[in-house]
N, C-alpha and C positions, 0 to 999 in steps of 0.2 A: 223449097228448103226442106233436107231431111232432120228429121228429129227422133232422138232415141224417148221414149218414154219407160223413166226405169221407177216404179213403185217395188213397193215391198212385196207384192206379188199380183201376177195377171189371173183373171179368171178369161174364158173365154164364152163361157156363155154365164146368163144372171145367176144362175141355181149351180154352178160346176166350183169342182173343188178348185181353192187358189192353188198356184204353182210358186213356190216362194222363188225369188232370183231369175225371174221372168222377166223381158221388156216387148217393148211395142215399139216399130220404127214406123215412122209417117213422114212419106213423102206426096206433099200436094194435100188434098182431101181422100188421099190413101191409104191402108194399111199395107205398107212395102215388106215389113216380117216379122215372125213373132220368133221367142224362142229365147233360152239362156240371154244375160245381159251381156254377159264376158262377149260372147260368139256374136251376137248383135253389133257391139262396138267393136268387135274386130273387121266383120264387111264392112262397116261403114264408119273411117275413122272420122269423117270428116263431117262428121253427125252433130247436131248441137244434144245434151242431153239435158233432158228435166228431171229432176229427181222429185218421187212423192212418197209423202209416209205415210201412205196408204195402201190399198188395191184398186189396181185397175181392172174395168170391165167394159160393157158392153154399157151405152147411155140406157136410161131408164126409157119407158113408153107411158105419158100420159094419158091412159083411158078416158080420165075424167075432166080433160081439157076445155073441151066445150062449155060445159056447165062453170069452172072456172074462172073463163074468159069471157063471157056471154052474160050468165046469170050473176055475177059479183062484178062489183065497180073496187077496185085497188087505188085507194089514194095517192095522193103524190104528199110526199112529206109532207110540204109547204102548206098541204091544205090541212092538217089537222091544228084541231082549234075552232077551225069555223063551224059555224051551224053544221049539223046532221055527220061530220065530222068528228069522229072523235079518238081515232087514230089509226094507223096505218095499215092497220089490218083489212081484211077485204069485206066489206058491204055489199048484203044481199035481202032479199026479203022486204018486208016494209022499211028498210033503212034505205036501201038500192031506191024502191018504187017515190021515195020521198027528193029523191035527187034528181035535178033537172038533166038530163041524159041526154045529149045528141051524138053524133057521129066522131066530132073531134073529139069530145070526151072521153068516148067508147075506144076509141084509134088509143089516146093517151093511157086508158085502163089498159086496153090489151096489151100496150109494150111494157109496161110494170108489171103484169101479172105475168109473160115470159118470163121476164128476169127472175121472180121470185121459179119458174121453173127449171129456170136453167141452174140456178142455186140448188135445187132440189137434185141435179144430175139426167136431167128429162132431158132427151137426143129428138124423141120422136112424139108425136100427138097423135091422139086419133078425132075424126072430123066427121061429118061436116062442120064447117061454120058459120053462119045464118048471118051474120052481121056484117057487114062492105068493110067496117072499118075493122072489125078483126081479121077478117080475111086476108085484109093489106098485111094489117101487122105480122099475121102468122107467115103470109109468105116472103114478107121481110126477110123475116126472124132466121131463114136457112134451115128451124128445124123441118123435119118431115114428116108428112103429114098420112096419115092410115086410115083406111076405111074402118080397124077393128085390129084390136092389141097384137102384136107380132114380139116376142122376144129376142133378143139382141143377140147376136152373135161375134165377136171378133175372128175373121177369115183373112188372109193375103189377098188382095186385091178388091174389100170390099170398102166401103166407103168409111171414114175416121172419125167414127162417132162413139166418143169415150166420154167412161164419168170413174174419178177417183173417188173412193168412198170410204173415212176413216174406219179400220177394226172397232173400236169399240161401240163405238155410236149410231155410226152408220150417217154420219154427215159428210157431205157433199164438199170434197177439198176443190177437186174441178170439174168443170165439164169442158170436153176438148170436140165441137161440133167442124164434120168435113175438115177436121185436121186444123181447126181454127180455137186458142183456146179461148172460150167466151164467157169462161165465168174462175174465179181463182180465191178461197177464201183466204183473207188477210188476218 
């Protein structure tokens, strides 16, 4: 399915100036073209389009993933309340070392602490990952995975790893991974 992605403006790489009345079309886990929204939606009428009232760019790179995912346990709602629990926030240090940690756990931390990066506009991680059950998770998760921080680029033909990011704030509207959108703040 083609999709026009039309924000308030595209940047094309993280540090580049926006281009107001810019769009992104994605077909597949593609970028099929970038350029004017008019001229966008004119090749391709038959486009579906998303509108954001933000800017579009290149997904973020989590450097600090590992340590994230690995060194903090991310609770699951449901658990705060109980012992050593005290809310959703992520546990590390003597709070982490005081909780009974196994693999399922760890599997269960690592898919919560994604989501809180895909929240954040993170496309890519840098790795390795020490742990079996984050490993799974991360390679789940579709994002990708670096030896060491690489900055994003938006190109024609390169793979549709986008994050909307409000002007002011600088918070995370979506994140659109391999042309899939997987995070959408409500």
């Amino acid at each position: 399915m083609l999709t026009i992605h039309a924000p308030l403006a595209v940047r094309t790489t993280a540090d580049g100036e926006p281009l107001p009345g810019y769009a992104v079309a994605v077909e597949g886990d593609r970028i099929a073209a970038l350029g004017p929204l008019d001229e966008l939606a004119a090749a391709y009428p038959t486009a579906r389009v998303r509108r954001w009232s933000g800017t579009l760019g290149p997904g973020r790179c989590a450097a600090d993933a590992a340590a994230r995912l690995e060194a903090a346990y991310h609770p699951d709602p449901r658990e705060v309340g109980l012992p050593d629990i005290p809310s959703t926030e992520p546990l590390t240090g003597s709070a982490l070392a005081a909780l009974a940690m196994d693999e399922v756990r760890w599997g269960h931390s690592a898919r919560r602490g994604l989501q809180r990066l895909l929240r954040e506009g993170v496309t890519s991680l840098v790795g390795p990952f020490t742990r079996p059950a984050v490993r799974t998770a991360v390679r789940r998760s579709g994002l990708t995975v670096l030896p060491a921080p690489r900055p994003g680029t938006l190109t024609v033909g390169a793979r549709a790893d986008l994050a909307v990011h409000d002007e002011p704030d600088g918070s995370c509207l979506a994140t659109i991974l391999a042309g899939r959108l997987l995070h959408r703040r409500t």
